[in-house]
N, C-alpha and C positions, 0 to 999 in steps of 0.2 A: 315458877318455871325455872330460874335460875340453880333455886336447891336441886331441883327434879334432875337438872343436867349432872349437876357436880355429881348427884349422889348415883347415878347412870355411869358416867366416865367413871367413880371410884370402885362401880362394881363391876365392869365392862374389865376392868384394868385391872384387878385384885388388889385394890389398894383400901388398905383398913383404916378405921375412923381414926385408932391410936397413933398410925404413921401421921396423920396429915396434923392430930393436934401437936405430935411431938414437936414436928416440921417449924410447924406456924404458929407455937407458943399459945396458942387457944385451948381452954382445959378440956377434958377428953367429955366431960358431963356441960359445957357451954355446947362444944361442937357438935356434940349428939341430940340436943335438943335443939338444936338448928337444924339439922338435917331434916331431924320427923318432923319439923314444924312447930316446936312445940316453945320456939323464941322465934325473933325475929335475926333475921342476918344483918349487920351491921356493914357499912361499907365499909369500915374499916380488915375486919372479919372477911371480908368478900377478899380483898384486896392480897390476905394474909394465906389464907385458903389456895387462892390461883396462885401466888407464889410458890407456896407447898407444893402446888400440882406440875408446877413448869411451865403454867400454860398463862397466857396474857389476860385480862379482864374480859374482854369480848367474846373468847371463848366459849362461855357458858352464857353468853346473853342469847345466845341463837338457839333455835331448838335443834338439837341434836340428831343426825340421822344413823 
């Protein structure tokens, strides 16, 4: 649920996967196999991600309308 949001806000907001790894120091091939699911998100990761985005943790813990 948490991926589903971010990756909703970064398509909602044209914000590309390359910005957000450049941002948050996460490699562009960690952060996109996060998104599709295809790793697991790390809370670390989580933490790095929301700062990228400007937005607080809790943000993307809700589901998004």
């Amino acid at each position: 649920m948490v991926v589903d949001n971010i990756n909703n806000y970064m398509r909602e907001n044209g914000i590309k996967q390359k910005t957000v790894a450049e941002k948050s120091g996460i490699s562009k091939c960690a952060l996109s196999a996060t998104l599709t699911k295809n790793r697991k998100l790390t809370a670390d990761e989580y933490e790095k991600i929301c700062t990228a985005l400007g937005k607080e943790p809790n943000f993307f813990m809700t589901t998004q309308q």
